[in-house]
SEPATOR-487069 format. One record per residue (C-alpha): x, y, z; residue number from 1; residue in three letters. Coordinates in Angstrom, 2 decimals. Example, Ala and Ser with C-alpha at 12.3 -4.5 7.8 and 13.67 -1.06 7.14 Angstrom:
[[12.30,-4.50,7.80],1,'Ala']
[[13.67,-1.06,7.14],2,'Ser']
***
This chain:
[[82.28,176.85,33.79],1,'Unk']
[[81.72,180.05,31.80],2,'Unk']
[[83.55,182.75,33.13],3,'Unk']
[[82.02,185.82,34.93],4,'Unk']
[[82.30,188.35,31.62],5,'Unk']
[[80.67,185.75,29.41],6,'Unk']
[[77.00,184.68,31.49],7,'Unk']
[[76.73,188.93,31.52],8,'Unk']
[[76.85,189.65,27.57],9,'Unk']
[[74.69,186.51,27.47],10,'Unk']
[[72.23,188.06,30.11],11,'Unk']
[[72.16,191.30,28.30],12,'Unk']
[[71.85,189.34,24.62],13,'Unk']
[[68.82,186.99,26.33],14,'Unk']
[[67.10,190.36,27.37],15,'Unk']
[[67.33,192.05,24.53],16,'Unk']
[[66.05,189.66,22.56],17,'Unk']
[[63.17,189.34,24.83],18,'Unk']
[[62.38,193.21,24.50],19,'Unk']
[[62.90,193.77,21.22],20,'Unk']
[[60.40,190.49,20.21],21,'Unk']
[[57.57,192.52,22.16],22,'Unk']
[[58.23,195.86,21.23],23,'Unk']
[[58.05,193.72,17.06],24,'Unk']
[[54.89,192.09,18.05],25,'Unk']
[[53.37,194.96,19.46],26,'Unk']
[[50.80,195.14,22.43],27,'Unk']
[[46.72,193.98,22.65],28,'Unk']
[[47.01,196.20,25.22],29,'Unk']
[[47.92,199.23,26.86],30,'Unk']
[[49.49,198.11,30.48],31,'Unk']
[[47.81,200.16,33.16],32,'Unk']
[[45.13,201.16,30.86],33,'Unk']
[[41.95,199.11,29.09],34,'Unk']
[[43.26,195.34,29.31],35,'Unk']
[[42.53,193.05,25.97],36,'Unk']
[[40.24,191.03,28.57],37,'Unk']
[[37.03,193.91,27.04],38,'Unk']
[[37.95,193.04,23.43],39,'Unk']
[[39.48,193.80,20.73],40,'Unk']
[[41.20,191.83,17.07],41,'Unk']
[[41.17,187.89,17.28],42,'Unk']
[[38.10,186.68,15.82],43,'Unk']
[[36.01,184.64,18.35],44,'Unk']
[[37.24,182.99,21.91],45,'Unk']
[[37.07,179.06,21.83],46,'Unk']
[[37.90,179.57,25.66],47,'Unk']
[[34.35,179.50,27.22],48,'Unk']
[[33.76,177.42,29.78],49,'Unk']
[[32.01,173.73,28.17],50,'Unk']
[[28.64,173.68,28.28],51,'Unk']
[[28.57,170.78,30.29],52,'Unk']
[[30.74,171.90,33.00],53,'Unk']
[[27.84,171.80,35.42],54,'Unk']
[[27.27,168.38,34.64],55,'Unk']
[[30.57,167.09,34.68],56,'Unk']
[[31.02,168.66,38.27],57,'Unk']
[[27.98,167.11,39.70],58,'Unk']
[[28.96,163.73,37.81],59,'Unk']
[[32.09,164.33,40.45],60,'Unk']
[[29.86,164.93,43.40],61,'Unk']
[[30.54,168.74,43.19],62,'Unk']
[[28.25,171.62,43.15],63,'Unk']
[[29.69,174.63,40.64],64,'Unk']
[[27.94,177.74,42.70],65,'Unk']
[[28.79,176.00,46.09],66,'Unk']
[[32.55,175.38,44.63],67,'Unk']
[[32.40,179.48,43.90],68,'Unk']
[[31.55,180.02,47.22],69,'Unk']
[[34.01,178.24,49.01],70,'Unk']
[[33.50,175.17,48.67],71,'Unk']
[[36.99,174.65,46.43],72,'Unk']
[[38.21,174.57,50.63],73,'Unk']
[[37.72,171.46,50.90],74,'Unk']
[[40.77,169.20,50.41],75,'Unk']
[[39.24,165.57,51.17],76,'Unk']
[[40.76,163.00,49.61],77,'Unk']
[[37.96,161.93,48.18],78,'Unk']
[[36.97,165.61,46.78],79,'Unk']
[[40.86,165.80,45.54],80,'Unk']
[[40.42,165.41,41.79],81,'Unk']
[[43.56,163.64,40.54],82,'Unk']
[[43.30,162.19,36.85],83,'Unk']
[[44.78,164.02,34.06],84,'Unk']
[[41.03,164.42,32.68],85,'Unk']
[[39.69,165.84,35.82],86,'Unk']
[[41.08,168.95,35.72],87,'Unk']
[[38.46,171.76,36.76],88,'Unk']
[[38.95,175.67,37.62],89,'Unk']
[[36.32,178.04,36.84],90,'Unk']
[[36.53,181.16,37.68],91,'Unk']
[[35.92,183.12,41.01],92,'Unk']
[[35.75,186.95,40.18],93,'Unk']
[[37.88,188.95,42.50],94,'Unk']
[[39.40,186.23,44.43],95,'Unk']
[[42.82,187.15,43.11],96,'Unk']
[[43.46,190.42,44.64],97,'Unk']
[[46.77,192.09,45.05],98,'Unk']
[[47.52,190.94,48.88],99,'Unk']
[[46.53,187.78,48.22],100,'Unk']
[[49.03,187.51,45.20],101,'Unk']
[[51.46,189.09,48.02],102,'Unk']
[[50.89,186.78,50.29],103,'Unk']
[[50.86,183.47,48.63],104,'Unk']
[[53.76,180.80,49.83],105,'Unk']
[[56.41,179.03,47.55],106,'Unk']
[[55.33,175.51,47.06],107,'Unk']
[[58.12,173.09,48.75],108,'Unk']
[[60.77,171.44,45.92],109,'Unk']
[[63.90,170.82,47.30],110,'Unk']
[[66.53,168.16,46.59],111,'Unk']
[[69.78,167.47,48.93],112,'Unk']
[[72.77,170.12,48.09],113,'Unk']
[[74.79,167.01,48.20],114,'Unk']
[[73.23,165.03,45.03],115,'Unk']
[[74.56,161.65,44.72],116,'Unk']
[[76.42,161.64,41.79],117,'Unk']
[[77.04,157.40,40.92],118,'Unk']
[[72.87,157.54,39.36],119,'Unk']
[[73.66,158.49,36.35],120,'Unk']
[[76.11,161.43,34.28],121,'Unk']
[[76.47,164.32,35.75],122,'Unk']
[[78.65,167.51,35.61],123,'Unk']
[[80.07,168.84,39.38],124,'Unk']
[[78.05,171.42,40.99],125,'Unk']
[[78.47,174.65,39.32],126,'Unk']
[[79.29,178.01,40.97],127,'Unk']
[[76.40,179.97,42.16],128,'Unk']
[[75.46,182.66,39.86],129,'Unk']
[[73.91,185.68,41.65],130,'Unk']
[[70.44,186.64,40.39],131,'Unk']
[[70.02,190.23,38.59],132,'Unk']
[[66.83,191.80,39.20],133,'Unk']
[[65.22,192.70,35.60],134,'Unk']
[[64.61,195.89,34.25],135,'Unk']
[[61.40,197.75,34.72],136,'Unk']
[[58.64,198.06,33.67],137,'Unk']
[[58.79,194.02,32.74],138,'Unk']
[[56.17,194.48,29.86],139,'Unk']
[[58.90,196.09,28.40],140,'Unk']
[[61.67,193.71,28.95],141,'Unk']
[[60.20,190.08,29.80],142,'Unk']
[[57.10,190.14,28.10],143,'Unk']
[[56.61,187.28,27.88],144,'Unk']
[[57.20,186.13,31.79],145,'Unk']
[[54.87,186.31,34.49],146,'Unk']
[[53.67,184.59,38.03],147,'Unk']
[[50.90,181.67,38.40],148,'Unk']
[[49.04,181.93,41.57],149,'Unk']
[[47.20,179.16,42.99],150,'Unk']
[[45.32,177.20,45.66],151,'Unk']
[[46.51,174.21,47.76],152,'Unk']
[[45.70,172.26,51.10],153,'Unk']
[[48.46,174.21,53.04],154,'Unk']
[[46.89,177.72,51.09],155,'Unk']
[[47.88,180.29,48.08],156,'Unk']
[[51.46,179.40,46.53],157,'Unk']
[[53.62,180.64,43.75],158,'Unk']
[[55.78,179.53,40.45],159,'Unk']
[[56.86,181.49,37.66],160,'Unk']
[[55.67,180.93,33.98],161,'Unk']
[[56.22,181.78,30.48],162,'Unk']
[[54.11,182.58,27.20],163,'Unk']
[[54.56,179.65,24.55],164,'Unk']
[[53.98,180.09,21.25],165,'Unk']
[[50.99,177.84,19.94],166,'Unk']
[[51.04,176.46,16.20],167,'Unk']
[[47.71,175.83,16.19],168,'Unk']
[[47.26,179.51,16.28],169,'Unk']
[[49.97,181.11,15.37],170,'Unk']
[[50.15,184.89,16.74],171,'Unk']
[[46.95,184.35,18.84],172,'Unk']
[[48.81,181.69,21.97],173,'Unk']
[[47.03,181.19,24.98],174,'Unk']
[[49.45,178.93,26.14],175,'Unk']
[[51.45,179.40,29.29],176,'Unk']
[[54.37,177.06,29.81],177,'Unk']
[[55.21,176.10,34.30],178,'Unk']
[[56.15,173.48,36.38],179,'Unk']
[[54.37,170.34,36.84],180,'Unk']
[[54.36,170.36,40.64],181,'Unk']
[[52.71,174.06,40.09],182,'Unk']
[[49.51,172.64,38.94],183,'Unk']
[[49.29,169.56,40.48],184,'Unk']
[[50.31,167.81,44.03],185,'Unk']
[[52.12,164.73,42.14],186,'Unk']
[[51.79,161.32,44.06],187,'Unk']
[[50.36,162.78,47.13],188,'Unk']
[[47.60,164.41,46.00],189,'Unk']
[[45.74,165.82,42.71],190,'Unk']
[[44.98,169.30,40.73],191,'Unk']
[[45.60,172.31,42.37],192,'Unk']
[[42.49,175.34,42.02],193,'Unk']
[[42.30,178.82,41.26],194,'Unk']
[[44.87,178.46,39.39],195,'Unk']
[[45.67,181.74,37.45],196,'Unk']
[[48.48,183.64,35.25],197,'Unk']
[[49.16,186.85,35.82],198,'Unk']
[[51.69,188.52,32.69],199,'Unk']
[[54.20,191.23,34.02],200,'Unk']
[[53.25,190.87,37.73],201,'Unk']
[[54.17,193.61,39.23],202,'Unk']
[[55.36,195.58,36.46],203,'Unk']
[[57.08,198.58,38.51],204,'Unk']
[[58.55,196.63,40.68],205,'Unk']
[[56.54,198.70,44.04],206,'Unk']
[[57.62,197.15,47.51],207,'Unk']
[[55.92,194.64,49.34],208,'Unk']
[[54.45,196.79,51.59],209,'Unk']
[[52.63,198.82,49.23],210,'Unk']
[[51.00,196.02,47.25],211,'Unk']
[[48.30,195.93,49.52],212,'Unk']
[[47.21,199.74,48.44],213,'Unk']
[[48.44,199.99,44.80],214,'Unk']
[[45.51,199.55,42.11],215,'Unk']
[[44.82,196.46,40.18],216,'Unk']
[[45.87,197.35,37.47],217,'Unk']
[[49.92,198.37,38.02],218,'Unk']
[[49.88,195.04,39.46],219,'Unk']
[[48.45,193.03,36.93],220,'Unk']
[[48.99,195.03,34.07],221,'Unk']
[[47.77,192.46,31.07],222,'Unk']
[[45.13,191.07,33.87],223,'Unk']
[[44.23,187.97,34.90],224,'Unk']
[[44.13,184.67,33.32],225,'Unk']
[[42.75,181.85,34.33],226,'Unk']
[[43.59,178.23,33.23],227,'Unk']
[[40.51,176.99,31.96],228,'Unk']
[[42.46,173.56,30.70],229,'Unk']
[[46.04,172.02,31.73],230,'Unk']
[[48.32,169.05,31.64],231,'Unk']
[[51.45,167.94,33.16],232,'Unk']
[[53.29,164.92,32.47],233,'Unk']
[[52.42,160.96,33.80],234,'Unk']
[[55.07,160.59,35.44],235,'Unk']
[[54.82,163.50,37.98],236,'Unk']
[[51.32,162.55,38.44],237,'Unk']
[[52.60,158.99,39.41],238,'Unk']
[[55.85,159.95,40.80],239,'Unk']
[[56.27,163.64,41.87],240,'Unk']
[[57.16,164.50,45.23],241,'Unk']
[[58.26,167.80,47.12],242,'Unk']
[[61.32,166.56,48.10],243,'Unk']
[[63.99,164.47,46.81],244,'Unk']
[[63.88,165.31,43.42],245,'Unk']
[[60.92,162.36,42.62],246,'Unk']
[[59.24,162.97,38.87],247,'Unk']
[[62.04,166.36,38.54],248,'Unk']
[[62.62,165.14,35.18],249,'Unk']
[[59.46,165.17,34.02],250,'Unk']
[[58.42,167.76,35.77],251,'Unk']
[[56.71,170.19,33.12],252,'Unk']
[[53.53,171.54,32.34],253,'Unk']
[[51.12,173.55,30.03],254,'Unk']
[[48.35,175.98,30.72],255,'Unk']
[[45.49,177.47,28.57],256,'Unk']
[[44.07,180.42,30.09],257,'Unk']
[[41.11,183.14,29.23],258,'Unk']
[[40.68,186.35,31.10],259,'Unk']
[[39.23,187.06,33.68],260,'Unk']
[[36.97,189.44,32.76],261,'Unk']
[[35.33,190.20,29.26],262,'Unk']
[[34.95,187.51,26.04],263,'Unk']
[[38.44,186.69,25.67],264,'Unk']
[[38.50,187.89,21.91],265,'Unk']
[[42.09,189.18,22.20],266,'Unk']
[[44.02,186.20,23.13],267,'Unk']
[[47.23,186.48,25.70],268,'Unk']
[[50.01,186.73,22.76],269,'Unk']
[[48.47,189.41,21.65],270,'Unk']
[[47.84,191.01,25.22],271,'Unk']
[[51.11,191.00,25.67],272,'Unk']
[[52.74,191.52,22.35],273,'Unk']
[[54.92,188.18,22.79],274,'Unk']
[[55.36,184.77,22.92],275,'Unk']
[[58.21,181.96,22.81],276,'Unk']
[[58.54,178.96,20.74],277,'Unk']
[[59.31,175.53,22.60],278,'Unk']
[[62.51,173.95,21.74],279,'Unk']
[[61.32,170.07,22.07],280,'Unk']
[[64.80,169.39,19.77],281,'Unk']
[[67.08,171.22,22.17],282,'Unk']
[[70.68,169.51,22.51],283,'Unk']
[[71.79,168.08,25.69],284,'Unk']
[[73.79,170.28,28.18],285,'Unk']
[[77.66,170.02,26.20],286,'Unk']
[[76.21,171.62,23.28],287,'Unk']
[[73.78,174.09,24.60],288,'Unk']
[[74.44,177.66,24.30],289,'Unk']
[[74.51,180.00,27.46],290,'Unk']
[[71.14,179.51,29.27],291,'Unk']
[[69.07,181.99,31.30],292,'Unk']
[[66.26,181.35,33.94],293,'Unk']
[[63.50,183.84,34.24],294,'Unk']
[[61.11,183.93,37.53],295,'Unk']
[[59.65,185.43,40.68],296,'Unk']
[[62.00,183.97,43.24],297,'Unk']
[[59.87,184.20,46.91],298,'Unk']
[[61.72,182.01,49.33],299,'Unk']
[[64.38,184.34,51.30],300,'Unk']
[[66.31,186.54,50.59],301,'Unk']
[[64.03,186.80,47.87],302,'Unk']
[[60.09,188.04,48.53],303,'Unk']
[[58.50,187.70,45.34],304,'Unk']
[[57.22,190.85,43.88],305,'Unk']
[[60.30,191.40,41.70],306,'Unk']
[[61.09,189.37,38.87],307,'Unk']
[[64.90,188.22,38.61],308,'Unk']
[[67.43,186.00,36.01],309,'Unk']
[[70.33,184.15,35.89],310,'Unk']
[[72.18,183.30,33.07],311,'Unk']
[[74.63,180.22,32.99],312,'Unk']
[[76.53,177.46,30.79],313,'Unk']
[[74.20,174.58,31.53],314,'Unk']
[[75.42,171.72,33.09],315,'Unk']
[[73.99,168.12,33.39],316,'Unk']
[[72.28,166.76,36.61],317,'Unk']
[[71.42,162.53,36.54],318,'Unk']
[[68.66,162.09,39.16],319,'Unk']
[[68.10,158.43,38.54],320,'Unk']
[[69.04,155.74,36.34],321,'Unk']
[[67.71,155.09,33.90],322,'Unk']
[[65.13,158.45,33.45],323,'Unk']
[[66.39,161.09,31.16],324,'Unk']
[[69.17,163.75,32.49],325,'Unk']
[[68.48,167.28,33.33],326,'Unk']
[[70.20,170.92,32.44],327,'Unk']
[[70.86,172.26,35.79],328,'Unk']
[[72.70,176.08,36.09],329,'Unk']
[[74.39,178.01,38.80],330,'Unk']
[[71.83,180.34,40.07],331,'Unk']
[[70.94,181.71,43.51],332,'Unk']
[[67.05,182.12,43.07],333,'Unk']
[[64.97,180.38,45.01],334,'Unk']
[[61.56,179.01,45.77],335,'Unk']
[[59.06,181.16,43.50],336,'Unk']
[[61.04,180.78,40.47],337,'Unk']
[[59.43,177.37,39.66],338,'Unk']
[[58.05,176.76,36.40],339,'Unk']
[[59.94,179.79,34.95],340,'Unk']
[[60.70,179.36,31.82],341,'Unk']
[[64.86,179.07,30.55],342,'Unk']
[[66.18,180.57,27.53],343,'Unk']
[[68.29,179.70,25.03],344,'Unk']
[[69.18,180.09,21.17],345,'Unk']
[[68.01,176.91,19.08],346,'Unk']
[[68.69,176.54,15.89],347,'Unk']
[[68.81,180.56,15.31],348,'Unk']
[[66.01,181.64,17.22],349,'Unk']
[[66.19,182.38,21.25],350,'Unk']
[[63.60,179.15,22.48],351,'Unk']
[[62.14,177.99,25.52],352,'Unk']
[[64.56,174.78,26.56],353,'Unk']
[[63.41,173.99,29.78],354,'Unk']
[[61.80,174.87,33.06],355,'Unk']
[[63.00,175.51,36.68],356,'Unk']
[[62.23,172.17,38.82],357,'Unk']
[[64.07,172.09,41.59],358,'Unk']
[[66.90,173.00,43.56],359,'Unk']
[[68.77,172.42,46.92],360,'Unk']
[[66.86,174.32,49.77],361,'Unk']
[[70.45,175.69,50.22],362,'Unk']
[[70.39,177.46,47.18],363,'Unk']
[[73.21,178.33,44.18],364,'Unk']
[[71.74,176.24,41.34],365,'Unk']
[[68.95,175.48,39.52],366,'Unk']
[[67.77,172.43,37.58],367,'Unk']
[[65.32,171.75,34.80],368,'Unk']
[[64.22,168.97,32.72],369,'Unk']
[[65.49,168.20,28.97],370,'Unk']
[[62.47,168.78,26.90],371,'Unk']
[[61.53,165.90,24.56],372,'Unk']
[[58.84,163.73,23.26],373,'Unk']
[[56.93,163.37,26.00],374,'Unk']
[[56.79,166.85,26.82],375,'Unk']
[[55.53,167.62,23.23],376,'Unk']
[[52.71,164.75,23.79],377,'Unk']
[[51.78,167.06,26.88],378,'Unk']
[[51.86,170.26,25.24],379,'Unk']
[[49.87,169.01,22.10],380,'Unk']
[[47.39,168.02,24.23],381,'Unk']
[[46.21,171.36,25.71],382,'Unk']
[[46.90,173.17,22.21],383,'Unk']
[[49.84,172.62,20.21],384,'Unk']
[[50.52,171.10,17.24],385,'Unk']
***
């Protein structure tokens, strides 16, 4: 276990790192002011909506203005679109305002605190690390972090996610890396809606209280983006379950979003001056430098309008035989933080490793999947590579 002195000049090396990359990169926008969403450098957005969107709805037995209008309520299992291919979420203008983003729930992922330990390798339960809140404004110093809001059966929920770097267009990402059980319901159900991305949420850090009567604007100061495409692994869609830790190591996803408003000509790297390469050759745990998790945490103590980290030596967590081992942390965030994205150095350069999964619904760790080949398959398939 890395002692107390060490996981702090980590912390304050992890953050640094992060600031400095988006003061480098420079904004697309100016937070609080004109968001990139009206324009601005980056050629032409290949983020419209398809053509045949319309079609492929009613080919689905839905109607796209009655889906606008409410009709995304309805969560019958019929009407639950499940395949990875079925993925739909156009936009709603508006819908996302700032006391519904306050009021949204953390979806349920819990394992037992007392993780059987004779399924696989795995290192004993570290100590908890207590969570430092991040300086503000975050634009500043976790550019490249933000919350994803969306819509389920049981109503708005939270996770945490983080802008990836995308090779296919290098400098202009619209990529946004979460959790898989953040997008979609896993064996029990199908593809979550409205779902959105919202950089910097929050970016002053204002109380809870005041959300509700603070513009637009401080609270989503890059805007909002909307995941117009998205994939997750096959295993969480076949396995994933809120409790128990069923698909955990697989459970990953991948976003592209557009804005909300305007063409979409600036893309979100550049909105926000920043974005993080994935480390899909990331050693296991042993040889892993100090780690740090990034996220909203919303469960209590927590209440999810300020943006915390913990940084760690990574340990490793065996779920099940036979199914590939996790990095798990000491950490004492909690439900919210899903789908945030952990840091690392790789190879030289500070990297995306991993993303928070799941933890015990006591609290003082966190746990993350191993990225590897098939989290690359998933992540070339909504833009990559």
């Amino acid at each position: 276990m890395a002692s107390i002195r060490r996981p702090a000049l980590a912390a304050a090396a992890l953050a640094a790192v992060l600031a400095v990359t988006a003061t480098a990169c420079g904004s697309g926008a100016d937070p609080g002011g004109q968001s990139a969403a009206s324009g601005g450098a980056g050629g032409e957005s290949d983020l419209a909506l398809p053509d045949d969107l319309n079609s492929r709805l009613k080919e689905l037995g839905l109607d796209l203005d009655q889906w606008r209008n409410g009709d995304w309520k309805n969560w019958e299992k019929d009407d639950w679109l499940r395949e990875a291919n079925d993925f739909i979420n156009p936009v709603i203008d508006n819908l996302w305002k700032p006391e519904r983003m306050r009021d949204a729930d953390v979806p349920e992922k819990t394992v037992p605190s007392d993780v059987a330990d004779d399924q696989g390798v795995s290192d004993p339960v570290p100590n908890p690390v207590q969570a430092s809140p991040v300086d503000t404004p975050y634009h500043s110093n976790a550019a490249p972090v933000g919350k994803v809001f969306f819509d389920g059966p049981e109503g708005s929920m939270v996770c945490s996610g983080t802008v990836v770097k995308d090779p296919a267009n290098p400098g202009k990402s619209n990529l946004v890396w979460t959790a898989g059980h953040c997008v979609h319901a896993g064996k029990r159900g199908g593809w979550y809606r409205n779902i959105v991305f919202v950089p910097s949420y929050n970016d002053n850090a204002v109380a809870a209280e005041q959300i509700a009567n603070t513009p637009r604007e401080q609270i989503a100061p890059y805007g909002i983006w909307w995941s117009d495409r998205a994939a997750t692994s096959d295993e969480w869609i076949a396995q994933g379950a809120q409790e128990g830790g069923a698909g955990a190591p697989y459970d990953y996803a991948v976003l592209r979003v557009k804005p909300e408003e305007g063409s979409g000509a600036t893309s979100l790297e550049e909105t926000v001056g920043t974005a993080l390469p994935v480390a899909f050759d990331a050693p296991a745990a042993p040889d892993l430098e100090n780690t740090g998790a990034w996220g909203y945490p919303a469960a209590p103590p927590f209440d999810g309008v300020r943006m915390f980290s913990c940084v760690d030596r990574a340990g490793r967590l065996s779920l099940f035989a036979g199914q590939p081992t996790m990095y798990r942390i000491g950490c004492t965030m909690t439900g919210g933080s899903s789908g945030g994205g952990w840091f690392s150095v790789v190879g030289g350069e500070t990297s995306l490793v991993s993303n928070t999964s799941i933890g015990p619904a006591t609290g003082g760790w966190l746990a993350g999947p191993r990225l590897a080949e098939g989290a690359k398959a998933v992540f070339d398939s909504v833009g990559g590579g």
